[in-house]
Backbone as numpy.savetxt, mean C-alpha at the origin, in Angstrom:
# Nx Ny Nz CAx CAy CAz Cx Cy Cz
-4.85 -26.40 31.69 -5.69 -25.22 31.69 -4.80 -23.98 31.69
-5.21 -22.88 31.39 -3.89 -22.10 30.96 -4.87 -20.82 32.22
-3.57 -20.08 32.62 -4.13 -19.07 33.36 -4.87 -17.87 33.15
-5.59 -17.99 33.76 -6.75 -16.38 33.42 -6.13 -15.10 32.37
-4.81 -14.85 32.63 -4.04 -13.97 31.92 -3.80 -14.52 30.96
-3.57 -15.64 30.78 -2.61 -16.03 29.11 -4.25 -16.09 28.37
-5.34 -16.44 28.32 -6.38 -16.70 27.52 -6.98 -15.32 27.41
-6.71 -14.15 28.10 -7.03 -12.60 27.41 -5.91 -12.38 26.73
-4.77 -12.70 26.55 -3.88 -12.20 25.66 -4.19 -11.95 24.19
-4.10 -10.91 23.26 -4.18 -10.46 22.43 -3.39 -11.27 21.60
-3.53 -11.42 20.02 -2.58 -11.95 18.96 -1.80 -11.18 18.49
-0.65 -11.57 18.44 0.17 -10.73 18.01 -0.03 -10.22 16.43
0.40 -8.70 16.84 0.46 -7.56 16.08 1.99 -6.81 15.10
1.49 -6.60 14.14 2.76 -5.42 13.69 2.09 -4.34 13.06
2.93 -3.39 12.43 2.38 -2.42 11.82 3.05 -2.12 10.16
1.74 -1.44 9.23 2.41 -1.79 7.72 2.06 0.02 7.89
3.30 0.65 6.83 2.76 2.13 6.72 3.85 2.40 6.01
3.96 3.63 4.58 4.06 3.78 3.84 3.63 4.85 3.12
4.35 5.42 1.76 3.97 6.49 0.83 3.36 5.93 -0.28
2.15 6.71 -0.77 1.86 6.61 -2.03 2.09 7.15 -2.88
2.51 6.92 -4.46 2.89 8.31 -5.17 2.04 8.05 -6.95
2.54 9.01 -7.24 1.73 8.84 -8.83 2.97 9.20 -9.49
3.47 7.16 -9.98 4.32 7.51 -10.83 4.67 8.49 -11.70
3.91 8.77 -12.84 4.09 9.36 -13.93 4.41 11.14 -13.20
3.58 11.69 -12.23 3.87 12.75 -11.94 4.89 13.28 -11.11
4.98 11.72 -10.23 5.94 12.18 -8.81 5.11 12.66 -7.69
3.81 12.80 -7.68 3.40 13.67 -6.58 2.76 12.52 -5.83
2.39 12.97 -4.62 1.96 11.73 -3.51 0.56 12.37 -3.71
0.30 10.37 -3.62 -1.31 10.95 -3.83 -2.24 10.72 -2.26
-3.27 11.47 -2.33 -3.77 11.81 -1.16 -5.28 11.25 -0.82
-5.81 10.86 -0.06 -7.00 10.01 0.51 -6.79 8.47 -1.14
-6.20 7.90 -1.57 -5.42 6.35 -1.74 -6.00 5.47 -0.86
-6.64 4.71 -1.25 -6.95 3.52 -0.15 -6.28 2.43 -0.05
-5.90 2.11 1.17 -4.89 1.18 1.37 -5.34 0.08 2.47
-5.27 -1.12 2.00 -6.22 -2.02 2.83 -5.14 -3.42 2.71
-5.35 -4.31 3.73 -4.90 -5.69 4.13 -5.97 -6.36 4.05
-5.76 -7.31 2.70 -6.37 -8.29 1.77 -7.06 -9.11 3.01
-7.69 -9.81 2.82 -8.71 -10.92 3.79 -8.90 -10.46 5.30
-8.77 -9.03 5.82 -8.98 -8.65 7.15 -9.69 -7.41 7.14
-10.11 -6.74 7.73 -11.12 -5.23 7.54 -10.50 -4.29 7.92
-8.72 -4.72 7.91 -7.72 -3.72 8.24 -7.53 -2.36 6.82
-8.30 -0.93 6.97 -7.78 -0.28 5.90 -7.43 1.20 5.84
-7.69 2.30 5.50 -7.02 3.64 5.88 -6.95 4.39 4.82
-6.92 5.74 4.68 -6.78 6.07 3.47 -5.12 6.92 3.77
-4.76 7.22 2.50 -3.25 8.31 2.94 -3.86 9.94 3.33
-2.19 10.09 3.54 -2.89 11.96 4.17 -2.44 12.80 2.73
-2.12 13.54 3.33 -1.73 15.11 2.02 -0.51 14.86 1.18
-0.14 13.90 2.33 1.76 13.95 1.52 2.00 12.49 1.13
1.10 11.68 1.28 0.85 10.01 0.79 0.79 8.85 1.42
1.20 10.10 3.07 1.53 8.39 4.14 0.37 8.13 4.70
0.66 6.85 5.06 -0.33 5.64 5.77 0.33 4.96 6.12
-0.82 4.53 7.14 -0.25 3.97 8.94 -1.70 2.81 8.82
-0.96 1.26 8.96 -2.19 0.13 9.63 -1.25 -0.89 10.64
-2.03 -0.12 11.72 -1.71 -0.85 12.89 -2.78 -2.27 12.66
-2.03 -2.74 13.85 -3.03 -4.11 14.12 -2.93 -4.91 13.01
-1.93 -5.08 12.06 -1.79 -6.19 11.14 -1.55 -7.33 11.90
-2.19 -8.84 11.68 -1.85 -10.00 12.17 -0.31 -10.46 11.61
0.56 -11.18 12.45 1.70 -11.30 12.36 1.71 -12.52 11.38
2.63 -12.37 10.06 3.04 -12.98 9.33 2.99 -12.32 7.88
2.83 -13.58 6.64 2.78 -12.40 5.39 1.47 -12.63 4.99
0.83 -11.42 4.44 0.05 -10.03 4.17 0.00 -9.65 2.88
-1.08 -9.32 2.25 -0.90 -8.90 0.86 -1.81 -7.65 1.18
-0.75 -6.22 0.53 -1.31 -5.35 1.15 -1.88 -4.51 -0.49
-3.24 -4.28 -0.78 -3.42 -3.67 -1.93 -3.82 -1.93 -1.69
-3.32 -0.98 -2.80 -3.76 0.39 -3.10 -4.34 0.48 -3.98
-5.35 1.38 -3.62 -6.31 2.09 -5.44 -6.56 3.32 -5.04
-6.63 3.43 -6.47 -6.80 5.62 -6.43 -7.55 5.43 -7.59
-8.65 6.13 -7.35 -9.57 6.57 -8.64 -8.95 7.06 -9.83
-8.81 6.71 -10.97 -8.31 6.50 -12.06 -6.90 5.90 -12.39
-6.41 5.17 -11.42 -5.27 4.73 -11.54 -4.95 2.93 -11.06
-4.21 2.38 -11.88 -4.40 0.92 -11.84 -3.74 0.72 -10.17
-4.50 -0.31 -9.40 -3.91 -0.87 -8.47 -3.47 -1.69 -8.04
-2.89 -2.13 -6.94 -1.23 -2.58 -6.96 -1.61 -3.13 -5.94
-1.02 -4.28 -5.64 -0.92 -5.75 -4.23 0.57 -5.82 -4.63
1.29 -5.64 -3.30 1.92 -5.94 -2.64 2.27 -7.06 -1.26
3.21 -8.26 -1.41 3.39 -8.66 -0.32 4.19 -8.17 1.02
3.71 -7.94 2.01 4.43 -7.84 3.61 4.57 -8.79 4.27
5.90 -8.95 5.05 6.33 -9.93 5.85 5.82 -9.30 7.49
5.25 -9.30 8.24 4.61 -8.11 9.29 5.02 -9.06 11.05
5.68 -8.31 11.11 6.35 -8.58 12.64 6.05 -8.40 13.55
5.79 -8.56 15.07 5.22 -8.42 16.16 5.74 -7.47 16.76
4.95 -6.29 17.21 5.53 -5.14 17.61 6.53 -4.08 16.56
6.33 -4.50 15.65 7.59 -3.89 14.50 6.33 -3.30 13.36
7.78 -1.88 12.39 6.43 -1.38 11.55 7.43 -2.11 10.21
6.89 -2.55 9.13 7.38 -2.46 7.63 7.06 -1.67 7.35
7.77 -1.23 6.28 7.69 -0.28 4.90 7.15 -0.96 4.08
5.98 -0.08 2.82 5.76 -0.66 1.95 5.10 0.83 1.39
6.28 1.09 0.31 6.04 2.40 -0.38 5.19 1.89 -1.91
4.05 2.56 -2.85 3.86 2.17 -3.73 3.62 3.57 -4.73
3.89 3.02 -5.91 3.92 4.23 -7.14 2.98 3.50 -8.52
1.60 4.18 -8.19 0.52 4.04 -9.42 0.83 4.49 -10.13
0.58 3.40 -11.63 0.14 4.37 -13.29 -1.38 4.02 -13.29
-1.46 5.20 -14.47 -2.89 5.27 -14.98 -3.21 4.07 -15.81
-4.25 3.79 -15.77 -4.74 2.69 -16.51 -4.17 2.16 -17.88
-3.87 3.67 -18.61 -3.60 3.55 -19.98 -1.57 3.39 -19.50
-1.20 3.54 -18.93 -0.15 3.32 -18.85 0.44 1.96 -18.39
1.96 1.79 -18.85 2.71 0.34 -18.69 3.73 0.74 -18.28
3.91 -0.14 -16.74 4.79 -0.55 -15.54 5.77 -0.96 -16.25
6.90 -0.68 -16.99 8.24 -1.74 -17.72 8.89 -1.99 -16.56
9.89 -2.91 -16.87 10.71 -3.48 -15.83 11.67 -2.24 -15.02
12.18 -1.70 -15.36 12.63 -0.15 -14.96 12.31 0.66 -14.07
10.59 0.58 -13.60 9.49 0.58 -13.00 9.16 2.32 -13.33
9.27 2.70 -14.06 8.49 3.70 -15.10 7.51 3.78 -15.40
6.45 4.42 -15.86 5.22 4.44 -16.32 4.66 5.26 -17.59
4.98 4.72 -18.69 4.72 5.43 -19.58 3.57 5.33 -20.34
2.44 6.42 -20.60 1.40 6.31 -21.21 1.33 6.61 -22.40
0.38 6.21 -23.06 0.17 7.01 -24.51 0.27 8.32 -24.59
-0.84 9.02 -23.64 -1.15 10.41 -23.46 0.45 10.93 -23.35
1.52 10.18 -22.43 2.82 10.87 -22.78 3.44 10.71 -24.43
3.47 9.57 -24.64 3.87 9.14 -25.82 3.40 10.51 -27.04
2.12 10.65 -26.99 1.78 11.47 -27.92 2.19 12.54 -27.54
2.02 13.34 -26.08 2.57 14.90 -26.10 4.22 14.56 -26.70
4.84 13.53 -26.37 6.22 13.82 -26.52 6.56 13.98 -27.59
5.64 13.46 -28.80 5.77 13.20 -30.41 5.62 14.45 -30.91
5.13 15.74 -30.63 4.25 16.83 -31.07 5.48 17.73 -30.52
């Protein structure tokens, strides 16, 4: 039988938090929703892109972002007990392609650049 204290003990916790940005522009994007896949853990970013989710369950985590008009992105976290990860992410627009380089180039650039 385990003692009165060990059966209120809480499960262990870490914390995931991070910048969002918009590739193509560079600028951090702001209210981004950022959520931990299969839990009701989620948050939006502030002015300058960061976000903070406490209370992640300890282990790995697939952490996804979306921003209204821009393709979104899952990421895996390894999430530690008492510890925060990093997990910075940089959206393209729909019409744009992620190359290996991790660039984002769209048509809409493609064509201003042609002109």
């Amino acid at each position: 039988m385990l003692a009165p204290w060990m059966a209120a003990a809480e499960p262990a916790t870490g914390v995931v938090a991070g910048r969002v940005v918009n590739l193509t522009s560079g600028n951090f994007l702001h209210h981004a929703r950022v959520a931990v896949r299969g839990t009701t853990i989620e948050t939006t970013t502030n002015e300058v892109g960061e976000y903070r989710l406490p209370g992640v369950p300890v282990g790995e985590v697939q952490v996804a972002v979306t921003f209204l008009g821009m393709e979104p992105q899952v990421e895996p976290a390894r999430v530690v007990a008492d510890q925060t990860v990093r997990r910075d992410f940089s959206l393209c627009s729909p019409a744009g392609r992620r190359p290996r380089a991790g660039s984002c180039n769209s048509k809409l650039t493609r064509w201003s650049s042609a002109n």
